[in-house]
Biopython code that builds the backbone (N, CA, C, O; Angstrom):
import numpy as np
from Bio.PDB.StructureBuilder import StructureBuilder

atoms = [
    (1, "UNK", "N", (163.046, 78.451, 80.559)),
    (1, "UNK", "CA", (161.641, 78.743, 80.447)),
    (1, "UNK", "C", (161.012, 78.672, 81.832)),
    (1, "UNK", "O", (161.324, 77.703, 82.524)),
    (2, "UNK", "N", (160.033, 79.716, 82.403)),
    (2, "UNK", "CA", (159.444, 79.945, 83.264)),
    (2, "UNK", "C", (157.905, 78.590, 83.384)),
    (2, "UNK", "O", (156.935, 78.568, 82.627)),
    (3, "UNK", "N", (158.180, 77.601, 84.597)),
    (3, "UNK", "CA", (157.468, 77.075, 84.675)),
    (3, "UNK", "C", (155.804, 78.155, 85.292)),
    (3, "UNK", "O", (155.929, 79.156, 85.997)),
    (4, "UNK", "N", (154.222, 77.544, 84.743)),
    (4, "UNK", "CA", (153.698, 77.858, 85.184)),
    (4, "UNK", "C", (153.044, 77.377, 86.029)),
    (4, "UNK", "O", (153.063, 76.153, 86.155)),
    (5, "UNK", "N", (152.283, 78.150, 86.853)),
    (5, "UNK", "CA", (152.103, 77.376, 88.864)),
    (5, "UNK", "C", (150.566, 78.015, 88.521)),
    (5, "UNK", "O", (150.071, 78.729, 87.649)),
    (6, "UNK", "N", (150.131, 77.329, 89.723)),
    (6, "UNK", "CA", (148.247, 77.264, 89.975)),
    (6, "UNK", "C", (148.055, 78.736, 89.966)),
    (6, "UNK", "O", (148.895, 79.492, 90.453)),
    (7, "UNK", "N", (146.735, 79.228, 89.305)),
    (7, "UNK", "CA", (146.349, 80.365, 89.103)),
    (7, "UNK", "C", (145.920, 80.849, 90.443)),
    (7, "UNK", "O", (145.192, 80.120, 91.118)),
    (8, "UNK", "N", (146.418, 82.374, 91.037)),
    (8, "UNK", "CA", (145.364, 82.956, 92.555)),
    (8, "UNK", "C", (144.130, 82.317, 92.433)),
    (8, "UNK", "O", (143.454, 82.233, 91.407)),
    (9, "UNK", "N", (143.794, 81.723, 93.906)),
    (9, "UNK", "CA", (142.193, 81.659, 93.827)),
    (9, "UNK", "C", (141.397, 82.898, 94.393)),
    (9, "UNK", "O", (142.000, 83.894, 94.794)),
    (10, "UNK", "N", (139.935, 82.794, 94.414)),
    (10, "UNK", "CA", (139.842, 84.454, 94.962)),
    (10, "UNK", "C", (139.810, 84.142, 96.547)),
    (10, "UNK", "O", (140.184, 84.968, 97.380)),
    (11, "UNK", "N", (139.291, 82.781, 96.890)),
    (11, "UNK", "CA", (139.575, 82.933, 98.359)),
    (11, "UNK", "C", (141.094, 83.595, 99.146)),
    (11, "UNK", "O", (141.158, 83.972, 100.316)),
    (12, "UNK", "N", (142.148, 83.600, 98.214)),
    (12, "UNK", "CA", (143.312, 84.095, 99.017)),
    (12, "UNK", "C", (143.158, 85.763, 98.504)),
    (12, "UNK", "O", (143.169, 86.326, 97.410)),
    (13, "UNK", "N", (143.039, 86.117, 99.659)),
    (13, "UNK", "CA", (142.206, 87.476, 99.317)),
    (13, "UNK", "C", (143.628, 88.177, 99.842)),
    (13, "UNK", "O", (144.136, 88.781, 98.897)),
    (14, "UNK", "N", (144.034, 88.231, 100.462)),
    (14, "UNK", "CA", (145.751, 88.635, 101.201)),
    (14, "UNK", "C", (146.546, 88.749, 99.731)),
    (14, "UNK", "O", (146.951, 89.801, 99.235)),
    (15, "UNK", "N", (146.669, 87.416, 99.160)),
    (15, "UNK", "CA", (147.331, 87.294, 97.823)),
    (15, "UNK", "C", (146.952, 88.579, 96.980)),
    (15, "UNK", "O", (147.610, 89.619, 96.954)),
    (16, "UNK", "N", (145.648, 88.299, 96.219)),
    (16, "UNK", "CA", (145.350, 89.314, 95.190)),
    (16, "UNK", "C", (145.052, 90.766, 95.853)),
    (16, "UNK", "O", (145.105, 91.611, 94.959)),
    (17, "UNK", "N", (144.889, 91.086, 96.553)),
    (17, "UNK", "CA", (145.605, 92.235, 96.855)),
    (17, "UNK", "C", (146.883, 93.081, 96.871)),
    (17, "UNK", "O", (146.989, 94.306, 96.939)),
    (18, "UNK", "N", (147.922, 92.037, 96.784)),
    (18, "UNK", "CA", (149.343, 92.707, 96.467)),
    (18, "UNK", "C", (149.811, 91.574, 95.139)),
    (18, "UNK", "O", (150.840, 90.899, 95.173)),
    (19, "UNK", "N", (148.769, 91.560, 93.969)),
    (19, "UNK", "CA", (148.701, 90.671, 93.087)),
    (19, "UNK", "C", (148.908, 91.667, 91.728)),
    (19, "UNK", "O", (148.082, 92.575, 91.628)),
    (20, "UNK", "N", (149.640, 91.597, 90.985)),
    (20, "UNK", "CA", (149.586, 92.513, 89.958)),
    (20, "UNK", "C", (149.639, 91.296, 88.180)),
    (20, "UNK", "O", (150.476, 90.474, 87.810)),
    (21, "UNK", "N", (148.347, 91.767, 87.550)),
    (21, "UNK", "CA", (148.205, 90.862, 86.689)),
    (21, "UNK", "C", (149.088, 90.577, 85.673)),
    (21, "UNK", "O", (149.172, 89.529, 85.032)),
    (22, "UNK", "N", (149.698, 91.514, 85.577)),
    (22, "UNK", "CA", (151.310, 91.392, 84.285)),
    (22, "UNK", "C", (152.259, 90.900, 85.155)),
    (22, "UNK", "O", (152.342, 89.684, 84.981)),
    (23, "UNK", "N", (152.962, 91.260, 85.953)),
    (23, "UNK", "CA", (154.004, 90.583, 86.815)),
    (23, "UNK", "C", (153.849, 89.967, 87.872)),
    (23, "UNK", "O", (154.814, 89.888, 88.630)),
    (24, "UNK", "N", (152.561, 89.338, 88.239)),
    (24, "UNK", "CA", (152.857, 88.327, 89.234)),
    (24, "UNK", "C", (152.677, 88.949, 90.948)),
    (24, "UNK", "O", (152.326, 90.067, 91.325)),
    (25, "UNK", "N", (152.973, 88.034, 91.544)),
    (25, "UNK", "CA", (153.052, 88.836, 93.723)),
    (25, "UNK", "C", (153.835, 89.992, 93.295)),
    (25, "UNK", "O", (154.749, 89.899, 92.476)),
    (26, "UNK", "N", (153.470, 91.095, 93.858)),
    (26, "UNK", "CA", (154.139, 91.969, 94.550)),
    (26, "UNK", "C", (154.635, 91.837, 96.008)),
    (26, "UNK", "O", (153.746, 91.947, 96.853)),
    (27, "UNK", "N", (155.860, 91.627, 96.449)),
    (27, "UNK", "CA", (156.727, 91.642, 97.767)),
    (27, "UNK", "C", (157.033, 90.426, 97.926)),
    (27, "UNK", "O", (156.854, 89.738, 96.921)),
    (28, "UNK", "N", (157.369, 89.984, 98.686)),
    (28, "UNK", "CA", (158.238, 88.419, 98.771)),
    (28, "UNK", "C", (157.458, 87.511, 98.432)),
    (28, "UNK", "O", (156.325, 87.172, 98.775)),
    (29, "UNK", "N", (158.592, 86.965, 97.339)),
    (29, "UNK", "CA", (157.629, 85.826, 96.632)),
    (29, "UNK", "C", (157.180, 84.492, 97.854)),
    (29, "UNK", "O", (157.854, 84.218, 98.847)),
    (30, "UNK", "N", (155.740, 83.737, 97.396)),
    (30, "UNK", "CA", (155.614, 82.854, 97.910)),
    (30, "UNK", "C", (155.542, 81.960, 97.469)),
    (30, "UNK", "O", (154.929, 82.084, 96.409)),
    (31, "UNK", "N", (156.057, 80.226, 97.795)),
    (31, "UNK", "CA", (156.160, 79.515, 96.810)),
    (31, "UNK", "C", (154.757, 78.804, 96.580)),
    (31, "UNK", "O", (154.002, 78.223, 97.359)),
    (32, "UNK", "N", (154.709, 78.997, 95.578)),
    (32, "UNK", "CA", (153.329, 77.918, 95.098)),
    (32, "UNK", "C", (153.699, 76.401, 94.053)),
    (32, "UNK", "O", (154.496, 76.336, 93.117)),
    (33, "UNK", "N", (152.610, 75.049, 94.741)),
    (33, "UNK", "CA", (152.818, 74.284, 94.129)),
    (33, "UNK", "C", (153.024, 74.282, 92.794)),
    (33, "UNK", "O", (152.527, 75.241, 92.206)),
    (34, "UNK", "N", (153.899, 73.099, 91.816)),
    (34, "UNK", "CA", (154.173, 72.885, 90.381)),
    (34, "UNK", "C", (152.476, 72.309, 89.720)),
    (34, "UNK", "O", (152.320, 71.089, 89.763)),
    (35, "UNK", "N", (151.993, 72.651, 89.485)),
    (35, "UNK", "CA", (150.610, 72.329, 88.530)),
    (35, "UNK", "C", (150.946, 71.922, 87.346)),
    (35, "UNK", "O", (151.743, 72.655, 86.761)),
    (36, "UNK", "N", (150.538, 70.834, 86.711)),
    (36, "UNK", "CA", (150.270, 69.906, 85.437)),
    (36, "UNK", "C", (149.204, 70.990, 84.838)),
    (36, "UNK", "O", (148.581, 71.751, 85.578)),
    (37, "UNK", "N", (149.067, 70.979, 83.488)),
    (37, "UNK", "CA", (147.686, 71.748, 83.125)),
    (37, "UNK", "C", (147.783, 70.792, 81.802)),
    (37, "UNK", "O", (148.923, 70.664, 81.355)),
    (38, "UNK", "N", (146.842, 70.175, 81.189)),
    (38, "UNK", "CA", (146.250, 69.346, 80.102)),
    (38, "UNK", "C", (145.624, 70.649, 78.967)),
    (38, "UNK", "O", (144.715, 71.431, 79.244)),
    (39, "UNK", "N", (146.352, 70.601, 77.744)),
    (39, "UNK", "CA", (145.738, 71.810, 77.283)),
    (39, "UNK", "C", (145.307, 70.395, 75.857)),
    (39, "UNK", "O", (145.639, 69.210, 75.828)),
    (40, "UNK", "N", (144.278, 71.407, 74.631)),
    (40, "UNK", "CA", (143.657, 70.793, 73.608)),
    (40, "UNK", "C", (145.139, 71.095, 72.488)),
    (40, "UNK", "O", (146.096, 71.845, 72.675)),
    (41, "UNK", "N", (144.865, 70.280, 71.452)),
    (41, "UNK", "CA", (146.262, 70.905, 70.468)),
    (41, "UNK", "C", (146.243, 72.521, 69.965)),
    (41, "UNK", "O", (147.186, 73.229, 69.610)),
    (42, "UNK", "N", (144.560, 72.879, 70.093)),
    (42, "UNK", "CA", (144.280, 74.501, 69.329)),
    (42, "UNK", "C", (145.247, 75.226, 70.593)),
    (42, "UNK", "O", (146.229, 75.903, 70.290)),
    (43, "UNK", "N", (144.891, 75.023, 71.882)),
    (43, "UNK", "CA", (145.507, 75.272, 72.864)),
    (43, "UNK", "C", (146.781, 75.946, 72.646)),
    (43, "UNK", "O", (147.166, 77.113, 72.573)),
    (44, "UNK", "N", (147.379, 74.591, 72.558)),
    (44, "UNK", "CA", (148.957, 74.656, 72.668)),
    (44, "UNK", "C", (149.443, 75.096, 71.245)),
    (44, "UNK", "O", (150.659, 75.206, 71.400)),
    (45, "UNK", "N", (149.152, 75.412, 69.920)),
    (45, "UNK", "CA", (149.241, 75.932, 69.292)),
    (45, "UNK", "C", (149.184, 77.543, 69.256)),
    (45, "UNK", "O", (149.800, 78.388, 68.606)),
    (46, "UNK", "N", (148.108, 77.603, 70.304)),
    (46, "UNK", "CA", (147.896, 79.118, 70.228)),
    (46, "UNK", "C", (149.384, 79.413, 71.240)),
    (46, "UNK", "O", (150.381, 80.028, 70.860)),
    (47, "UNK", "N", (149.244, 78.992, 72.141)),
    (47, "UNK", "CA", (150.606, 79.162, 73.141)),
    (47, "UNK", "C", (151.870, 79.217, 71.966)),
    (47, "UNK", "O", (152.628, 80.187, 71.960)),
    (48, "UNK", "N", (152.008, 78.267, 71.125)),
    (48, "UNK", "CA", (153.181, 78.462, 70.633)),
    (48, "UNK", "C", (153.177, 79.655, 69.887)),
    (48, "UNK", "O", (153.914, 80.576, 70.237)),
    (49, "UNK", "N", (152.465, 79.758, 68.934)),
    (49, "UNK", "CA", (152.451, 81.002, 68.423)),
    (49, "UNK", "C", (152.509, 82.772, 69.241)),
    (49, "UNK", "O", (152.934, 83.847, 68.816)),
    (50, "UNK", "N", (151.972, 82.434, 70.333)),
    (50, "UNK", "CA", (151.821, 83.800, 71.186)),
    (50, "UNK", "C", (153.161, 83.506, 71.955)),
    (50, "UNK", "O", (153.496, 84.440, 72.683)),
    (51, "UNK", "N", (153.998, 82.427, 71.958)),
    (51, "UNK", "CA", (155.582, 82.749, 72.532)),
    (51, "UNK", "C", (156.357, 83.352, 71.409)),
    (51, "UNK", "O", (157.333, 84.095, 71.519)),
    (52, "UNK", "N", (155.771, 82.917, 70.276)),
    (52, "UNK", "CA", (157.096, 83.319, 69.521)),
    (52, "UNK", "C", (157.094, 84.970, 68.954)),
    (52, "UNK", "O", (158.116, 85.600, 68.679)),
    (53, "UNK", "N", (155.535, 85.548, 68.845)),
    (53, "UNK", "CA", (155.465, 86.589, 68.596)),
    (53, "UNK", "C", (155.388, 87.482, 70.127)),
    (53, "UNK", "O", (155.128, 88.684, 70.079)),
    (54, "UNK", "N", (155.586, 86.927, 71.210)),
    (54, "UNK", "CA", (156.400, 87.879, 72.465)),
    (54, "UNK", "C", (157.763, 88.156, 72.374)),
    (54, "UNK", "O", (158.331, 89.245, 72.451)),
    (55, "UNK", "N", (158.472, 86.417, 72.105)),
    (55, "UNK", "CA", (159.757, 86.454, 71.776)),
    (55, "UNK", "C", (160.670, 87.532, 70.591)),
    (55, "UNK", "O", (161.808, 87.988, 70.702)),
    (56, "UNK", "N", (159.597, 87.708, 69.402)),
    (56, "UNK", "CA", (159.697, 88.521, 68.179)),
    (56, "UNK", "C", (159.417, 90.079, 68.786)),
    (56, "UNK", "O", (159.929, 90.968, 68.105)),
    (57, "UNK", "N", (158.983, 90.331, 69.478)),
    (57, "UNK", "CA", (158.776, 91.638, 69.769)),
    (57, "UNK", "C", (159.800, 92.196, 70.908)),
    (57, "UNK", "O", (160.232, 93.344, 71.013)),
    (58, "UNK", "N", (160.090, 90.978, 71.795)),
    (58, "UNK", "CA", (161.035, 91.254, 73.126)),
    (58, "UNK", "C", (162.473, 91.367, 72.496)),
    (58, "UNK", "O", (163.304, 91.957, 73.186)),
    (59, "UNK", "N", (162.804, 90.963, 71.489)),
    (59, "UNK", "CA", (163.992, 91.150, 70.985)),
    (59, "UNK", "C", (164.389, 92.232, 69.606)),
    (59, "UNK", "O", (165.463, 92.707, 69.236)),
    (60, "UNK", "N", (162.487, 92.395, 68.887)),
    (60, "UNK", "CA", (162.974, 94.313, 68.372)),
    (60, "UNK", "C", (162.832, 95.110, 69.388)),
    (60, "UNK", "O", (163.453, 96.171, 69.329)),
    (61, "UNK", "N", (162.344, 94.952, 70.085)),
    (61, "UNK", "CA", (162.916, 96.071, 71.630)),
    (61, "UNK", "C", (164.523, 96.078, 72.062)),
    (61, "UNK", "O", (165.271, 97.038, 72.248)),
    (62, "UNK", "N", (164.671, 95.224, 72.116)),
    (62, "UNK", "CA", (165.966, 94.894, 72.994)),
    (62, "UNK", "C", (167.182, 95.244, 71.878)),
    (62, "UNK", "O", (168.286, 95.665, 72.223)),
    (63, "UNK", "N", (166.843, 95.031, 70.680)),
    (63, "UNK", "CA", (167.838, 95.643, 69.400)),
    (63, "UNK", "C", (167.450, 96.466, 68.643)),
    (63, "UNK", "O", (167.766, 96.332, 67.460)),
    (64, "UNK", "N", (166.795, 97.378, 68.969)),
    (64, "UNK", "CA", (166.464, 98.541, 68.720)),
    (64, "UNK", "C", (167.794, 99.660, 69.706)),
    (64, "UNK", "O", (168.095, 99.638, 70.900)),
    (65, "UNK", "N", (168.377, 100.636, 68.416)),
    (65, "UNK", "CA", (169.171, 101.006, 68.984)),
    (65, "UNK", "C", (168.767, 102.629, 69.398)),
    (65, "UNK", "O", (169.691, 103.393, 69.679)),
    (66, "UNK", "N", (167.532, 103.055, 69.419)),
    (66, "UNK", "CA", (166.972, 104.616, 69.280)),
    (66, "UNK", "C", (166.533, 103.912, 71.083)),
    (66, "UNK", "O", (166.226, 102.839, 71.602)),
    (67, "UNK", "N", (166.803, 105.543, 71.523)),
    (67, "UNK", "CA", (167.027, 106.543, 73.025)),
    (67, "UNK", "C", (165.559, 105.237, 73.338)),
    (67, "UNK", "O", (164.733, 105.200, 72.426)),
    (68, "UNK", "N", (165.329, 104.344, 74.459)),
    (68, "UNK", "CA", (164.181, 104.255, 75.194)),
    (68, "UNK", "C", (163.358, 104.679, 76.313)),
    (68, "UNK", "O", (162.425, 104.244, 76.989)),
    (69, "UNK", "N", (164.144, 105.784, 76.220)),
    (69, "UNK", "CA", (163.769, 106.469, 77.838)),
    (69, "UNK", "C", (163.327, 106.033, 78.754)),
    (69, "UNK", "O", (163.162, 104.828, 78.564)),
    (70, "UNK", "N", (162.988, 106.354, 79.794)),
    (70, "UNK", "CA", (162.781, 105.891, 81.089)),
    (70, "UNK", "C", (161.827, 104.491, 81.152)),
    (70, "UNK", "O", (160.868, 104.479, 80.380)),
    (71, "UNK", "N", (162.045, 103.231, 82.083)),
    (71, "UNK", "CA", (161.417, 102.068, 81.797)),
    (71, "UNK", "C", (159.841, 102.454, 82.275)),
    (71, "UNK", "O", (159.366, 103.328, 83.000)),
    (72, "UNK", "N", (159.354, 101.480, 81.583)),
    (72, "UNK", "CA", (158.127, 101.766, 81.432)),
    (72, "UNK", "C", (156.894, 101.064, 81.057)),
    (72, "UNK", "O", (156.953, 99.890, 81.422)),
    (73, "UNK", "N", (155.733, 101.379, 80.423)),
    (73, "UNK", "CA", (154.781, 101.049, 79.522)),
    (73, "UNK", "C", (154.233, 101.730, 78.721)),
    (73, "UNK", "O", (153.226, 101.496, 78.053)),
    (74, "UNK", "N", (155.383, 103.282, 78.785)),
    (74, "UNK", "CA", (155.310, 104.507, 77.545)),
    (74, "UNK", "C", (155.352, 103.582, 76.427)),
    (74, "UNK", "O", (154.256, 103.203, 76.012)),
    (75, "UNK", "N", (156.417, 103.133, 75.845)),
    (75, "UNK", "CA", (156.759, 102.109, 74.337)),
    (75, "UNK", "C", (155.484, 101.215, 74.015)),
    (75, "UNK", "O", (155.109, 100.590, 75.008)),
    (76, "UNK", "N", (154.686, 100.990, 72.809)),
    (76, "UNK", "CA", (153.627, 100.780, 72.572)),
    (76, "UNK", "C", (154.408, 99.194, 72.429)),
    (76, "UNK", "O", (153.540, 98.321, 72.411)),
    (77, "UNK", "N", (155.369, 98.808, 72.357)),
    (77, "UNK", "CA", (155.447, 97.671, 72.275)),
    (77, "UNK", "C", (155.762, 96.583, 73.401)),
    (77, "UNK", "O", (155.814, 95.354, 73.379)),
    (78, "UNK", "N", (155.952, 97.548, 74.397)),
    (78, "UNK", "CA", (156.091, 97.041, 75.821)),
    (78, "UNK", "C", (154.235, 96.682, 76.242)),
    (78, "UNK", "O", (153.802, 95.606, 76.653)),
    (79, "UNK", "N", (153.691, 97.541, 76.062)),
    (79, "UNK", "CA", (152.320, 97.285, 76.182)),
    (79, "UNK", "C", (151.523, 95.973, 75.238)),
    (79, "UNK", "O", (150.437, 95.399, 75.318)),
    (80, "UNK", "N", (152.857, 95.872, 74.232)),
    (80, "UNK", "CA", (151.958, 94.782, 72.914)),
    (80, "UNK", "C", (152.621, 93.645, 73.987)),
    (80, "UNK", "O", (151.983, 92.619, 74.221)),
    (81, "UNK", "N", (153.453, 93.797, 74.391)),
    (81, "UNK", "CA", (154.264, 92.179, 74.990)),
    (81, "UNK", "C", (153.762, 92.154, 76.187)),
    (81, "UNK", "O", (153.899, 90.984, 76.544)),
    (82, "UNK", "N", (153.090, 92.939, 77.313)),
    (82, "UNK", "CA", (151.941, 92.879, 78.083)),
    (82, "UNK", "C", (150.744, 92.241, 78.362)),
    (82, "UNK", "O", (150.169, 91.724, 79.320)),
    (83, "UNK", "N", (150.531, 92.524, 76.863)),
    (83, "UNK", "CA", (149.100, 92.271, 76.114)),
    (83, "UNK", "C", (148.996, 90.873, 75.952)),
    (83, "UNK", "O", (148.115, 90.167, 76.442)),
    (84, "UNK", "N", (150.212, 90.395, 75.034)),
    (84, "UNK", "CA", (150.484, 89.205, 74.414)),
    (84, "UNK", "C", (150.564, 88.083, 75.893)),
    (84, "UNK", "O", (150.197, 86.910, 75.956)),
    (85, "UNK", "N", (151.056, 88.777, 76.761)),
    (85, "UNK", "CA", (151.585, 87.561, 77.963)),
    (85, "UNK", "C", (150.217, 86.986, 78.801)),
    (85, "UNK", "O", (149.940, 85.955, 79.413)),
    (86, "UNK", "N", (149.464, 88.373, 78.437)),
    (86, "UNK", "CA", (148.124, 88.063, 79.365)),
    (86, "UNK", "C", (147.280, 86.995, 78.472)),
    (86, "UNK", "O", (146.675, 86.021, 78.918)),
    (87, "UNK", "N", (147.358, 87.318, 77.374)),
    (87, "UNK", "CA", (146.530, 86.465, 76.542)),
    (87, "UNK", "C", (147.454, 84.653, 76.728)),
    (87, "UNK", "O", (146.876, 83.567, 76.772)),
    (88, "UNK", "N", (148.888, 84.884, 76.797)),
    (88, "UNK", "CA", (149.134, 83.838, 76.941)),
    (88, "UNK", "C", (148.956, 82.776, 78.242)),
    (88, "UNK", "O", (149.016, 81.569, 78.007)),
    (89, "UNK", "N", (148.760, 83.202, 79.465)),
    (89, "UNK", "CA", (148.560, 83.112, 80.779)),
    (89, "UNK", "C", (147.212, 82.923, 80.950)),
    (89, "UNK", "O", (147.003, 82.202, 81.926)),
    (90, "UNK", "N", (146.065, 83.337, 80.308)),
    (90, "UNK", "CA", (144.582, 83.023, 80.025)),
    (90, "UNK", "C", (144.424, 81.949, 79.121)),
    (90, "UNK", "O", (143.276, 81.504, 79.118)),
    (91, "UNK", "N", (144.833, 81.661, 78.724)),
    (91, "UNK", "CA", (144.990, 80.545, 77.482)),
    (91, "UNK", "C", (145.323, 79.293, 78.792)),
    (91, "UNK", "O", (144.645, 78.338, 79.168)),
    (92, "UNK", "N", (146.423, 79.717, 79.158)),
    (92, "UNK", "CA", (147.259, 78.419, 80.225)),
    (92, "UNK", "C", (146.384, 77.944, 80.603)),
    (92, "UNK", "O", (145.923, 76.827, 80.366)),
    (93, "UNK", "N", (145.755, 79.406, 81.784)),
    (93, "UNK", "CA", (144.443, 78.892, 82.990)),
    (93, "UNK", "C", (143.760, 78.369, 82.427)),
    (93, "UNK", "O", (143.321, 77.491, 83.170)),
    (94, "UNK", "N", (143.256, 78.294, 81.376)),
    (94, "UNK", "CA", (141.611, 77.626, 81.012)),
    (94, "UNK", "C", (142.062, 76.573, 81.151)),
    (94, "UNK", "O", (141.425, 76.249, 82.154)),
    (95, "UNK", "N", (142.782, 75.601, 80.904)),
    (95, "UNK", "CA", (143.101, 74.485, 80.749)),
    (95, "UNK", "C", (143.025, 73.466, 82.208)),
    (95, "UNK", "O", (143.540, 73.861, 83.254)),
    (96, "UNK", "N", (142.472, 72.416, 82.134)),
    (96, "UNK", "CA", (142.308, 71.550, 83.095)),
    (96, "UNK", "C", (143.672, 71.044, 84.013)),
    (96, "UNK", "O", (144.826, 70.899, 83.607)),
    (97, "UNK", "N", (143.150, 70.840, 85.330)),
    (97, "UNK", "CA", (144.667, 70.721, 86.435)),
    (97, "UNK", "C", (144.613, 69.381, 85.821)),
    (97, "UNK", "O", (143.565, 68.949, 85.341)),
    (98, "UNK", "N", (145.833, 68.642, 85.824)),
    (98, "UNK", "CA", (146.466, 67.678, 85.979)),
    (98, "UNK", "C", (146.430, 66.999, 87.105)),
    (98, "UNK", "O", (147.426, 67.341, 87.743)),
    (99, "UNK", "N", (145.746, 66.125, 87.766)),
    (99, "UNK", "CA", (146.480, 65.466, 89.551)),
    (99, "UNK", "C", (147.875, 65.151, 89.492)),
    (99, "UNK", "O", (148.336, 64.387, 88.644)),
    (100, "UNK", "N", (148.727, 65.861, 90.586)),
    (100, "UNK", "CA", (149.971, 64.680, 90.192)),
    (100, "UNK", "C", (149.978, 63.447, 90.429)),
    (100, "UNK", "O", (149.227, 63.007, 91.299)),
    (101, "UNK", "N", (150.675, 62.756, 89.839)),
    (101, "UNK", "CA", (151.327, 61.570, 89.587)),
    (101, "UNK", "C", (151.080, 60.408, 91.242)),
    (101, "UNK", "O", (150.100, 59.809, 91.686)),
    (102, "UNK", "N", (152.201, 60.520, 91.608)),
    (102, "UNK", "CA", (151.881, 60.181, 93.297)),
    (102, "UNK", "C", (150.653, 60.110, 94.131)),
    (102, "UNK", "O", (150.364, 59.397, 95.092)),
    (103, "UNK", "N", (149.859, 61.261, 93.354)),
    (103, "UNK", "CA", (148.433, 61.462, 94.110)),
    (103, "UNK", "C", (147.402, 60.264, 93.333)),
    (103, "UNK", "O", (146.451, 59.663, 93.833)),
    (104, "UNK", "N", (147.861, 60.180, 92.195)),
    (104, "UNK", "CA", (146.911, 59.217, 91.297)),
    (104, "UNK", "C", (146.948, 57.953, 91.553)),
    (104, "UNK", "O", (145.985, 57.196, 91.425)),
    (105, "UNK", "N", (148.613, 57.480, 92.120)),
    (105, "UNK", "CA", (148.607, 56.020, 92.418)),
    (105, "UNK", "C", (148.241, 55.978, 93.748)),
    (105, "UNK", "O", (147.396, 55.084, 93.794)),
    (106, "UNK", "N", (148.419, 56.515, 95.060)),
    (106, "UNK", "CA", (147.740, 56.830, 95.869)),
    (106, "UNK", "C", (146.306, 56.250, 96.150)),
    (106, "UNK", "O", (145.971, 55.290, 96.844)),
    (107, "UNK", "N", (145.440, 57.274, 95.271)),
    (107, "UNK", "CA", (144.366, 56.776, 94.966)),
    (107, "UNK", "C", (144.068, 55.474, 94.609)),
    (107, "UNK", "O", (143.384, 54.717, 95.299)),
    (108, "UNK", "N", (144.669, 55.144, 93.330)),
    (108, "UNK", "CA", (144.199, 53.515, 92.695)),
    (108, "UNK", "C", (144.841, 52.914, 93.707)),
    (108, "UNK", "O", (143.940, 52.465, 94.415)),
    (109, "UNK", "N", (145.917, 52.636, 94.204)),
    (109, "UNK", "CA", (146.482, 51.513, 95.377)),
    (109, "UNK", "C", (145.640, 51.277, 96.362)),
    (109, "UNK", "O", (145.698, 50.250, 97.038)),
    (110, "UNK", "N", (144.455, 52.552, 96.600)),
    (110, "UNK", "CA", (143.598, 52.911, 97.847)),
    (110, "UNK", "C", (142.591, 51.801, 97.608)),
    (110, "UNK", "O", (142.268, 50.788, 98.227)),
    (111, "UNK", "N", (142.086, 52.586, 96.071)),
    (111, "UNK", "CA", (140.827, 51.991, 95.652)),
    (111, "UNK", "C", (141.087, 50.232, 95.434)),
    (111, "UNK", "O", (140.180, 49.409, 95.557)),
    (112, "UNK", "N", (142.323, 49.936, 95.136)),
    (112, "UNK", "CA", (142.512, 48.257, 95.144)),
    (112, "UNK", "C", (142.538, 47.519, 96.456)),
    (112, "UNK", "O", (142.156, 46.395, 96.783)),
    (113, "UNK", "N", (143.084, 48.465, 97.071)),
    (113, "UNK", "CA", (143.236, 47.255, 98.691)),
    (113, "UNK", "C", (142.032, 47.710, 99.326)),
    (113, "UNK", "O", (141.380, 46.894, 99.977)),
    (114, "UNK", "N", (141.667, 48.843, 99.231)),
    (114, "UNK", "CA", (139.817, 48.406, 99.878)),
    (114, "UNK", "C", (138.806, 47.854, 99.117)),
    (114, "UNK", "O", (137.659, 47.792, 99.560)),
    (115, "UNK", "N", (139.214, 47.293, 97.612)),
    (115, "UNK", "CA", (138.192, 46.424, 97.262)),
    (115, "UNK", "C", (137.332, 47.272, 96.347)),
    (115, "UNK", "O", (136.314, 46.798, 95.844)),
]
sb = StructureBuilder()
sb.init_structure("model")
sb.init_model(0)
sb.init_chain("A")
sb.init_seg("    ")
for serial, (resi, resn, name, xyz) in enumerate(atoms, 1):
    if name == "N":
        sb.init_residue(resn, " ", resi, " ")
    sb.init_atom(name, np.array(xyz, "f"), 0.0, 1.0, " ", f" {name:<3s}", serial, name[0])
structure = sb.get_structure()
């Protein structure tokens, strides 16, 4: 499973310019930090459900044995699993960052020895 990483901000203006909203950077990937995201249970419910009906659709594609011609976003169901990923990836973002871990004790160790 594809971990998810901090959403473009618009200040990286370089970024979203060779940013494409279904697949991610265009040209050499760059690495971006691991992000925590805190979602509600409706949240993560909706996530589960919108994996499994990507998963359900990525695999009647894939065993579907009729001609698919040239790759694409001709196939209306390539466009439904498009559809589905964006909605799932908007769902993610809304959700609150996490601080990591290290950064949190950091802090409290800070806030104890200065009192």
């Amino acid at each position: 499973m594809l971990r998810f990483r901090r959403a473009p901000s618009p200040e990286d203006s370089a970024f979203l310019a060779n940013y494409d909203p279904y697949f991610g950077p265009i040209g050499p990937a760059q690495p971006r930090p691991f992000v925590r995201r805190r979602l509600s249970p409706e949240r993560g419910r909706a996530l589960e459900i919108l994996g499994h009906a990507i998963e359900y659709l990525a695999d009647e594609y894939a065993n579907d044995l009729a001609d698919k011609g040239p790759l694409g976003n001709a196939d209306p169901r390539v466009a439904a699993i498009q559809l589905l990923k964006g909605l799932n990836r908007a769902i993610y973002y809304s959700g609150t960052e996490v601080k990591p871990a290290l950064g949190r004790m950091k802090r409290w160790l800070g806030a104890r020895i200065m009192g």
